[in-house]
Short mmCIF file of the C-alpha atoms (twelve columns), coordinates in Angstrom:
data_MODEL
# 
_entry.id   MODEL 
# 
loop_
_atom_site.group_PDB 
_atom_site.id 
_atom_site.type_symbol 
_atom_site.label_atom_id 
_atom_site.label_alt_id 
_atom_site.label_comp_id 
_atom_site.label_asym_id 
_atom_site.label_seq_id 
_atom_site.Cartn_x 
_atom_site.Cartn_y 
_atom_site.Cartn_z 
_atom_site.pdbx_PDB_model_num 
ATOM 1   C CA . UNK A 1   -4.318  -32.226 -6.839  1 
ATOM 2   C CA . UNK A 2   -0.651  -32.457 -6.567  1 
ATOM 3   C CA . UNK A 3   -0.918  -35.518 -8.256  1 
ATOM 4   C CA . UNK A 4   -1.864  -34.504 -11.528 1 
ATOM 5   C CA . UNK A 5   2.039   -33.010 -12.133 1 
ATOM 6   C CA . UNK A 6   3.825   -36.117 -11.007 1 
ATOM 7   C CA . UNK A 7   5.332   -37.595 -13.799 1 
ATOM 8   C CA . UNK A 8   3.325   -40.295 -15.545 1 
ATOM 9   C CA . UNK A 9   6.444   -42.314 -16.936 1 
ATOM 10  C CA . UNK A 10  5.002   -45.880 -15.528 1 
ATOM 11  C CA . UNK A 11  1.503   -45.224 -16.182 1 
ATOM 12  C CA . UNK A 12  0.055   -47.357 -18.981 1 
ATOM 13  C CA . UNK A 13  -1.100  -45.264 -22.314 1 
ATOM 14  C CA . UNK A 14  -4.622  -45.481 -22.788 1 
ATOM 15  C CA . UNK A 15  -5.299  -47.365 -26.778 1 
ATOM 16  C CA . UNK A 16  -8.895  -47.378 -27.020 1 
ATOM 17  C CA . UNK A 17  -12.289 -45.950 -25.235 1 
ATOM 18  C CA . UNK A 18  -12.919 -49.139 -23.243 1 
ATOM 19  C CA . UNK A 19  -9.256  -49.182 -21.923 1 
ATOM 20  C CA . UNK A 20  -9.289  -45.995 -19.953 1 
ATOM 21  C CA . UNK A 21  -10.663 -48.463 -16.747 1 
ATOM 22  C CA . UNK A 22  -6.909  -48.723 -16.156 1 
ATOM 23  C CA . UNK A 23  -5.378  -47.909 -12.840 1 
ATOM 24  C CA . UNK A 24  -4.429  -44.405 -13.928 1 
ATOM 25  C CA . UNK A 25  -8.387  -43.471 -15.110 1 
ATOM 26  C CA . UNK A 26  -9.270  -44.751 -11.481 1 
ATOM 27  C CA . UNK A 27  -7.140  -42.469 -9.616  1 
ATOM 28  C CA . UNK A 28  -8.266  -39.717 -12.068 1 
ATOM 29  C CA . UNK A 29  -12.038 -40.725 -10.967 1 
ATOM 30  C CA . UNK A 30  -11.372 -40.996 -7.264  1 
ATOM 31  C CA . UNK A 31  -8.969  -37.463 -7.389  1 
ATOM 32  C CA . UNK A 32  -11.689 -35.318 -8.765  1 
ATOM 33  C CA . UNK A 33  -14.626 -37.196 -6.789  1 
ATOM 34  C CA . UNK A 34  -12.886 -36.092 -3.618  1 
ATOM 35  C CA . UNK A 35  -12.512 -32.459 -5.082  1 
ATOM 36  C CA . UNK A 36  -16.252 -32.134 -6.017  1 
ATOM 37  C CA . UNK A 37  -16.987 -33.603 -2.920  1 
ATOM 38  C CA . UNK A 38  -14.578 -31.528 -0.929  1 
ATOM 39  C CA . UNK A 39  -16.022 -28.329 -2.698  1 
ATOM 40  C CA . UNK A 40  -19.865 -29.561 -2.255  1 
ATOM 41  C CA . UNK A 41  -18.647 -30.294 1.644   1 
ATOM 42  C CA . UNK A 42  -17.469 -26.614 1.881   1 
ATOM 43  C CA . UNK A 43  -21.036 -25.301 1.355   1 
ATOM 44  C CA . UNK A 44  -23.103 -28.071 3.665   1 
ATOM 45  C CA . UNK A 45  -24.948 -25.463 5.346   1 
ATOM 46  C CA . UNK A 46  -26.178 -23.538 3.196   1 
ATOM 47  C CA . UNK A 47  -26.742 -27.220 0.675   1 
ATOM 48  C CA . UNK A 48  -28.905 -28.697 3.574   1 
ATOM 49  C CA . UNK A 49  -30.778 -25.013 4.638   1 
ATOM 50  C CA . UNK A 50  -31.792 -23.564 0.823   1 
ATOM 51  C CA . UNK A 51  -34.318 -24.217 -1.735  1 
ATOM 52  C CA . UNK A 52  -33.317 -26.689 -4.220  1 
ATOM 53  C CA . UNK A 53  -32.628 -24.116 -7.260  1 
ATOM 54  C CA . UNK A 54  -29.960 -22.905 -5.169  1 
ATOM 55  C CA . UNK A 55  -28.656 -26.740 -4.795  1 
ATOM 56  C CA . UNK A 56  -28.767 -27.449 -8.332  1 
ATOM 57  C CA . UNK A 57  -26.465 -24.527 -8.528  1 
ATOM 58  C CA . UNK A 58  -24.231 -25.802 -5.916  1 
ATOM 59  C CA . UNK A 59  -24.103 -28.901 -7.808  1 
ATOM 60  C CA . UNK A 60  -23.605 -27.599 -11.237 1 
ATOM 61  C CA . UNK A 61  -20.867 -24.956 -9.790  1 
ATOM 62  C CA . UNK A 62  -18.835 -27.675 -8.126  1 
ATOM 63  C CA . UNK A 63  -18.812 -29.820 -11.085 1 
ATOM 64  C CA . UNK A 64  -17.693 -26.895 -12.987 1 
ATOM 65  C CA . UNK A 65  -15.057 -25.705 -11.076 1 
ATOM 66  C CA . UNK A 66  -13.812 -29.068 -10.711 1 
ATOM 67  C CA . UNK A 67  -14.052 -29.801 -14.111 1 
ATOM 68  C CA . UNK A 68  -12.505 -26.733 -15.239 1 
ATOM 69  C CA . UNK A 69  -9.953  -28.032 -12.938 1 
ATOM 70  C CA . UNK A 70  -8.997  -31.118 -14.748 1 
ATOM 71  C CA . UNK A 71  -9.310  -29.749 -18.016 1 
ATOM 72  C CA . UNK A 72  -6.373  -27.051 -17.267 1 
ATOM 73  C CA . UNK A 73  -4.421  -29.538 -15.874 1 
ATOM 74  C CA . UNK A 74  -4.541  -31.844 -18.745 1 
ATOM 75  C CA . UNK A 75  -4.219  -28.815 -20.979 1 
ATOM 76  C CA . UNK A 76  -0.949  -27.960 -19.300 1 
ATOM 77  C CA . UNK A 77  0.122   -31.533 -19.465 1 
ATOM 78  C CA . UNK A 78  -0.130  -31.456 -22.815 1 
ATOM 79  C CA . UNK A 79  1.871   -28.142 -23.554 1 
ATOM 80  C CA . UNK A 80  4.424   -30.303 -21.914 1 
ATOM 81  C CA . UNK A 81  4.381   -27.877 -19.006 1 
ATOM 82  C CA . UNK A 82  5.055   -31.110 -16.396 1 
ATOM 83  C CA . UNK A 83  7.721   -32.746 -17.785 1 
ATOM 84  C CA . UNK A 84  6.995   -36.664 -18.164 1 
ATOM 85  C CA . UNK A 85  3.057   -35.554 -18.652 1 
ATOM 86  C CA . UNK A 86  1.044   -36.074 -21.617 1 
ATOM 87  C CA . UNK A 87  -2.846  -34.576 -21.796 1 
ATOM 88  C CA . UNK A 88  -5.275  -37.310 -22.698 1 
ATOM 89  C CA . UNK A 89  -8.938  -36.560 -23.855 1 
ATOM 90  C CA . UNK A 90  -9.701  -40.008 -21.489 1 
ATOM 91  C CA . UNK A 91  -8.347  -38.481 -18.378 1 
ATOM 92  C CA . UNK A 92  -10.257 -35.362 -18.806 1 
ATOM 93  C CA . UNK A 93  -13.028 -37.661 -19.324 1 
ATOM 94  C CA . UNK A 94  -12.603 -39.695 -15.995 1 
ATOM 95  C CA . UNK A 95  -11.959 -36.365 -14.471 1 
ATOM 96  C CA . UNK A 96  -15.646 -35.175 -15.280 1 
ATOM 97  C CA . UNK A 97  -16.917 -38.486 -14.410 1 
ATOM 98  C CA . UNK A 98  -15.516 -37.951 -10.950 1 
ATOM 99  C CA . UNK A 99  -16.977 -34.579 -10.578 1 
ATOM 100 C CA . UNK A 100 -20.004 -35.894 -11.071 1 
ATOM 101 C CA . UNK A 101 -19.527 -38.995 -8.990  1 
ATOM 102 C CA . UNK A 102 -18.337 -36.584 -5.790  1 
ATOM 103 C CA . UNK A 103 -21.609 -34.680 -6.213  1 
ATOM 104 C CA . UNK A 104 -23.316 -37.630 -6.159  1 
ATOM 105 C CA . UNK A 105 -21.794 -39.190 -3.034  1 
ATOM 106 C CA . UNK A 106 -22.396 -35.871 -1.458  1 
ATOM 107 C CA . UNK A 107 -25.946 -35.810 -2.028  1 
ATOM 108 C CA . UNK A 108 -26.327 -39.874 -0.773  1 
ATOM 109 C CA . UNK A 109 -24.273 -38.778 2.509   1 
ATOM 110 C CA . UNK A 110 -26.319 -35.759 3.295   1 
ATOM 111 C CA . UNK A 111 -30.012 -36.967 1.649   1 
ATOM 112 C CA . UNK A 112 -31.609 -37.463 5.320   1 
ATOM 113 C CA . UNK A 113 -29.987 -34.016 6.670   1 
ATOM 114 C CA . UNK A 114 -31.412 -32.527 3.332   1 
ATOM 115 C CA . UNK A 115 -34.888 -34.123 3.571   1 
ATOM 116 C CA . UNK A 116 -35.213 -33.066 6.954   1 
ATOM 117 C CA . UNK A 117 -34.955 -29.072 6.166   1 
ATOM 118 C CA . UNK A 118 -36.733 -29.415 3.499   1 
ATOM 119 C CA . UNK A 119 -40.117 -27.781 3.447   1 
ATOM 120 C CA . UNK A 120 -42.754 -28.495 1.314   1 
ATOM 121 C CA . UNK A 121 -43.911 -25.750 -1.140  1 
ATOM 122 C CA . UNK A 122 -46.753 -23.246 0.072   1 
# 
């Protein structure tokens, strides 16, 4: 998460919707993929052990906070708080995207674990 106060000085700017596949949107997805993922990873136990309201709330949580995450940082970015940073609308956008992506991965990594704890409802 360091990453997101380096400055940006030879990252290309972003011109329209369909540009923001550049290298810098990438890193922004794979960044805040790991951090959902990282968050989701922190709470495997109970993920795999517990109903499934209480992992759609894991999910949604760790989305959130990761989320939340990227939009401060691009907020501070652009108050100019990291010098050389600029906020963009499409990084906050490819941060989201990579929440949801690291949830995603999560759940395809630990689907047989989660299927096999699962009970059916009585």
């Amino acid at each position: 998460m360091i990453l997101c106060g380096v400055p940006g000085n030879y990252i290309p700017k972003v011109v329209t919707f369909w540009d923001w596949l550049g290298p810098d949107k990438i890193a922004h997805l794979i960044m805040f993929a790991a951090f959902a993922f990282s968050i989701m990873l922190g709470y495997k136990k109970e993920y795999c052990e517990y109903d499934k309201i209480y992992r759609i709330r894991l999910q949604l949580t760790s989305v959130l906070i990761s989320a939340a995450y990227g939009g401060i940082t691009e907020l501070l970015q652009a108050y100019h708080v990291f010098k050389g940073r600029f906020g963009s609308v499409y990084d906050f956008f490819a941060d989201v995207i990579g929440c949801v992506l690291g949830v995603l991965i999560f759940k395809l990594v630990f689907r047989k674990k989660i299927a096999k704890n699962s009970s059916p409802i009585q």
